[in-house]
N, C-alpha and C positions, 0 to 999 in steps of 0.2 A: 788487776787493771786499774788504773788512774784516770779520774775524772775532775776537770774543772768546774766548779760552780760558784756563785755569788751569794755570799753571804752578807750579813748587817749585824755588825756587832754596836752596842748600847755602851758608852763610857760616860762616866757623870764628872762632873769639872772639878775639879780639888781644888782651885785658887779662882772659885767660883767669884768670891768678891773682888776681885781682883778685876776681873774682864767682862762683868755682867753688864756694865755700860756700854763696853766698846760691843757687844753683842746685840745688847739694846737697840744702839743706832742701826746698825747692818740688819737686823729684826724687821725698823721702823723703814727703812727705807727700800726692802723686799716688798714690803707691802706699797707704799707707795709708787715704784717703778710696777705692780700688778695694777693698781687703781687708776693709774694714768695710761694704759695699755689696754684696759678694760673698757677705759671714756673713750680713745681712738678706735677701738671697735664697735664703739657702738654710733658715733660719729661713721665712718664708714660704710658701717651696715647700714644707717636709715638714708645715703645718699644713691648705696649701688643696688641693695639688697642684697650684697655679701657678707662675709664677716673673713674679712684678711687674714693670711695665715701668717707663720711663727718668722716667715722670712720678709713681709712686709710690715708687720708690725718693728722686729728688731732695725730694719732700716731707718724707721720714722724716730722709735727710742733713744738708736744711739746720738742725735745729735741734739735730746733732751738735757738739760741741767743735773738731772735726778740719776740719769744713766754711770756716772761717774762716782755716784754714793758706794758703788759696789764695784768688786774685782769686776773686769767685764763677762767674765764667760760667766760669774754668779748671777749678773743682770741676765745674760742671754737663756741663762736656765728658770728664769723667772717666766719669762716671755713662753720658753717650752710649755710650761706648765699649763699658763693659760689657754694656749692652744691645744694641751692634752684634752681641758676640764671642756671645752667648746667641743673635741669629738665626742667626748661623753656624754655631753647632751644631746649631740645627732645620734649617736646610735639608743640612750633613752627614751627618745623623741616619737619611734619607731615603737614601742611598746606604750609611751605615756604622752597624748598630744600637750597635757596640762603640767610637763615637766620644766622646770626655772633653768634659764642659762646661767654660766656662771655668775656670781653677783661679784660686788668690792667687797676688800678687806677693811671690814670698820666696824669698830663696837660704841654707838654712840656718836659721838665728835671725835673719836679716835681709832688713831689704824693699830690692830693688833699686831703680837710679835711673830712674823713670819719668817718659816721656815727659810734660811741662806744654805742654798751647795757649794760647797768648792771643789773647782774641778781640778784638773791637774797642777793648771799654772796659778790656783789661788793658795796652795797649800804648802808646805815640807812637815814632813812628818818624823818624828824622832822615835824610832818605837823602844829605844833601847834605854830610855830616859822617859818614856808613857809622856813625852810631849809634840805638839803638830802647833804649827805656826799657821795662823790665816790674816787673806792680805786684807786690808781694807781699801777703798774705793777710794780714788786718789781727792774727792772732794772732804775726805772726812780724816785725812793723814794731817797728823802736823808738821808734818818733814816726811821729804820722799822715801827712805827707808822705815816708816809706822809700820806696826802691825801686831795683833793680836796674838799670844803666849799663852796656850791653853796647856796646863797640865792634867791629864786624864787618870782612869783607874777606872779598868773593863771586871768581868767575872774570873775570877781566878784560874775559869779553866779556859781563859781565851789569853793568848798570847801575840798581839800582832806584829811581831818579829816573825813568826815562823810564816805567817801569808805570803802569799805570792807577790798580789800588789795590791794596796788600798787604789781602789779607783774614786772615789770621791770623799768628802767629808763633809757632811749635813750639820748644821748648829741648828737643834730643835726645841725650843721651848715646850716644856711640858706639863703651863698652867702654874707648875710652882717653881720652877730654875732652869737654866737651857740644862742641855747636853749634849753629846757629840753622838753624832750613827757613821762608822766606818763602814762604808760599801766596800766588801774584799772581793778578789778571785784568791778561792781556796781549792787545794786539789787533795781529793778525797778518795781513800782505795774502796774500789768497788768488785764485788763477785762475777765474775763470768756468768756466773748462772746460779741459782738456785736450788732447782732439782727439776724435773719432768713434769711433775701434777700441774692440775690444770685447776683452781677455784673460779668463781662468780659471786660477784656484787650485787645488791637490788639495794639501791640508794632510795630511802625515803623521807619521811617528816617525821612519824612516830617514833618508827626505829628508823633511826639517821642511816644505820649501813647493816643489810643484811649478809653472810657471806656464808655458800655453799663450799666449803670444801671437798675434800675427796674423804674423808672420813671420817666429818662432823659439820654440821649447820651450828652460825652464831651468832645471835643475836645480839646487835648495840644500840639500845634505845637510848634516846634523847632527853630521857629526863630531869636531869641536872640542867639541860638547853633551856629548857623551860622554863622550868624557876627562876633562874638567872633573868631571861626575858621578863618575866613578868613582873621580878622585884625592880627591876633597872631602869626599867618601860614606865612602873610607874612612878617611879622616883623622878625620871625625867619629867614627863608630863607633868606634874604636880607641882613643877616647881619653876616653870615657865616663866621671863621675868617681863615686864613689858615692854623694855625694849629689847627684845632677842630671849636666848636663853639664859638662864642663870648661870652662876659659877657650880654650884650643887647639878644643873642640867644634863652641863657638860661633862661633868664628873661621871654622873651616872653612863652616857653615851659610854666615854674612853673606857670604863669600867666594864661593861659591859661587851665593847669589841676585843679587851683584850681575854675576857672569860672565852669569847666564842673562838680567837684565835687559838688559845690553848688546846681548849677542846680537840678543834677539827687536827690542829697538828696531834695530839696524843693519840686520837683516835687511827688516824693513818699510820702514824708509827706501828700502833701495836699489830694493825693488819697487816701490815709488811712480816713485821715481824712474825706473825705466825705463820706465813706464807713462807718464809727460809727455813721456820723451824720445821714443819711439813712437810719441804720438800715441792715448792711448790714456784714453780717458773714461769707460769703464766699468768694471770688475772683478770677477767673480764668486768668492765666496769658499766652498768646499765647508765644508758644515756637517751635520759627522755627528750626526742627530739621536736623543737617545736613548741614544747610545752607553754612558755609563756606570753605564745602569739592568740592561744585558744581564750574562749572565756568560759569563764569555771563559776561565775558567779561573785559575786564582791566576798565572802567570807575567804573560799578559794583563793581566787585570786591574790589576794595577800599574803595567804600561806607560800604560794608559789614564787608570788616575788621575790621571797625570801629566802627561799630552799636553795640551798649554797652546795647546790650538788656539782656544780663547774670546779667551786671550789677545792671542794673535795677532789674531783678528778684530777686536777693540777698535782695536789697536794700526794695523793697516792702516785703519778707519775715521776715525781721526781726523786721520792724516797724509794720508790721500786727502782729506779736506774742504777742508784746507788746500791741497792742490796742485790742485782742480778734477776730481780722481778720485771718482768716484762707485761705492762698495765696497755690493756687494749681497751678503745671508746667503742662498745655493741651498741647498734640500737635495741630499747624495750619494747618495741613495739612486740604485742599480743604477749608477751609474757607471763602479764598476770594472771589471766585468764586459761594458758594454754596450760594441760597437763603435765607434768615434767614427768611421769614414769609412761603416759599411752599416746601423748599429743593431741589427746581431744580438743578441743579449744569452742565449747559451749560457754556460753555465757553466762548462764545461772549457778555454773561449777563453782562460782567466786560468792560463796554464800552469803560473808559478809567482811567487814573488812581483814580480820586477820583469820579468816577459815578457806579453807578451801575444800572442797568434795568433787570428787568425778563421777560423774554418771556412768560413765563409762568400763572403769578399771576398778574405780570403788577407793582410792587414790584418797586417804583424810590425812591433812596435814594443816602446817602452817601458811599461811598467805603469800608472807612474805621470804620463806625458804622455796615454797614453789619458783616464785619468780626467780628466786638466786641461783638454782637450781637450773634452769631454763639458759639461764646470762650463761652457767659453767656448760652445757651442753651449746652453746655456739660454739664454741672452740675446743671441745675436747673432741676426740675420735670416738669416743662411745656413743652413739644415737639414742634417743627414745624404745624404752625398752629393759634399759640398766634396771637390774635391780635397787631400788630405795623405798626402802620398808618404812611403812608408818611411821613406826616410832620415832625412827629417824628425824621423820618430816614434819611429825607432830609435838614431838617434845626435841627440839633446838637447846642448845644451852643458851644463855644469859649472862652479858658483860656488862656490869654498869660503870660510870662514871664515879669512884669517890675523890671526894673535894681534897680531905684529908690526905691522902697520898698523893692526887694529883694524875692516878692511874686508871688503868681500868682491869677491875675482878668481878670475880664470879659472884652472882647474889649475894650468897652466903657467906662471902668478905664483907661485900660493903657495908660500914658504920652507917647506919639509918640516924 
């Protein structure tokens, strides 16, 4: 079975010097049509106590000077954007009353180089020749046929001839030279099905994802997360510059978001992965609901903010669609606490954080394979009662992150 989905393939500019000016301006003037779109909301706001959406803002834009710097639907994706980063603050807003609306683009006395899309009608794409043409804004042409010549060169295993269609083409600055991001629909053969078994999740902070299979528990702790966080964190912080952050600041950030993106895609991959090899068709994915509305205490609370367990669930969703894994949202509620082999559900059974004891059944195990254990008994047909033996529940095997391969093994692989 054939499935459509949207991929972002990375290609870097081979005749970089060549077009790093004409990018430049289209750069400068994304940002500018944001800054000027930004002041009319905010003009707006303090007259109605609204803030205008993407269709009254673009009305006002187009008959700006600055609106013609750029293809128009690249302008009107500008405008989208700002109006995305304004829901994002409404729905922040609701978790952080002390949370910033969008600000402008400026570093200093200067607008930095902003992200330009080209939509359909900004682009032609050569893929047979690794070259895509983009238009420029008819204030910045010097004859009405201008436009930018970008010769490209993506990862060897990416071929954009064989896509279906580039639906857009991003010119991203990346601190040190633009590049291009083709947004594709790609269609990709996917499994009917997997197999019958049925696994469970318990997404956490320590160990990032626990997973009960049908005939082994496995543990993926997070601690290569950590490090990463901790070096990055303070490398940012530390180096703060007084106006904004430093060029070192920022480094750190992108360094750091692209460490956690690898991560959580590696990590999903492999649980899919052993979820086909298993035999295994279903998945239950715990979903703390609510979680970031409660308060947990300021240490908490940060921890939570951050816990990219949504993340995660997207991310196990879609690579299950494709492999014939069928990834279900469970709520956790009582979980942790409740027995997985008798249902007891005392409170004190939860000894400490990674123990678990039952009064009841006598039930010694892991904390966190209880709960996963719990997620795979929502959905499976076997009730409380299955056999699962201590051992089992007490000694889990252990997946960790090595940097070095970029995978994840067994303890006793990973390079310390």
């Amino acid at each position: 079975m054939a499935i459509q989905v949207t991929r972002t393939y990375v290609g870097s500019i081979r005749n970089h010097r060549q077009v790093c000016d004409g990018l430049d301006s289209l750069g400068d003037s994304a940002a500018k049509i944001w800054n000027i779109a930004r002041w009319t909301a905010d003009r707006i706001w303090d007259e109605t106590g609204e803030i205008p959406d993407a269709g009254v803002l673009k009305a006002y834009l187009k008959n700006h000077s600055c609106w013609k710097d750029l293809n128009a639907q690249s302008s009107q994706k500008v405008i989208e954007e700002l109006s995305d980063a304004f829901q994002s603050w409404f729905d922040l807003r609701q978790k952080d009353d002390k949370a910033n609306p969008p600000g402008y683009r400026k570093h200093g006395d200067k607008r930095p180089k902003s992200t330009v899309t080209f939509k359909e009608d900004g682009f032609k794409h050569d893929p047979e020749n690794n070259r895509v043409r983009l238009s420029k804004g008819s204030n910045l042409k010097e004859y009405w046929s201008d436009f930018l010549l970008c010769e490209y060169q993506t990862r060897p295993d990416v071929d954009l001839s064989e896509v279906n269609r580039v639906q857009n083409v991003r010119a991203v600055w990346n601190e040190d030279e633009w590049e291009l991001h083709f947004v594709c629909k790609v269609e990709l053969e996917a499994n009917d099905s997997a197999g019958d078994g049925v696994a469970g999740i318990d997404l956490g902070i320590t160990n990032i994802a626990t997973v009960a299979f049908p005939d082994e528990y496995v543990l993926y702790p997070g601690n290569s997360l950590k490090q990463d966080k901790h070096y990055f964190k303070r490398a940012e912080y530390g180096t703060e510059g007084e106006n904004g952050p430093s060029e070192k600041s920022k480094w750190a950030r992108r360094k750091l978001a692209d460490r956690e993106t690898h991560f959580y895609h590696t990590l999903t991959e492999t649980i899919i992965a052993e979820c086909v090899e298993r035999g295994v068709g279903r998945l239950a994915v715990s979903w703390p609901e609510d979680v970031r509305e409660s308060d947990w205490g300021k240490t908490d609370n940060k921890k939570l903010h951050t816990w990219a367990f949504d993340r995660l669930y997207q991310y196990l969703e879609y690579k299950g669609g494709r492999r014939g894994v069928e990834v279900l949202k469970e709520n956790e509620w009582n979980t942790s606490k409740t027995c997985s082999q008798c249902g007891d559900t005392t409170k004190s059974n939860r000894v400490e954080r990674g123990l678990y004891v039952c009064s009841s059944c006598g039930l010694v195990g892991n904390a966190d394979c209880n709960g996963a254990e719990n997620m795979r008994q929502k959905i499976t047909p076997s009730p409380h009662g299955e056999d699962r033996s201590n051992g089992c529940v007490a000694q889990p095997s252990t997946y960790l992150f090595d940097r070095e391969s970029g995978t994840f093994q067994t303890r006793g692989q990973v390079v310390s």
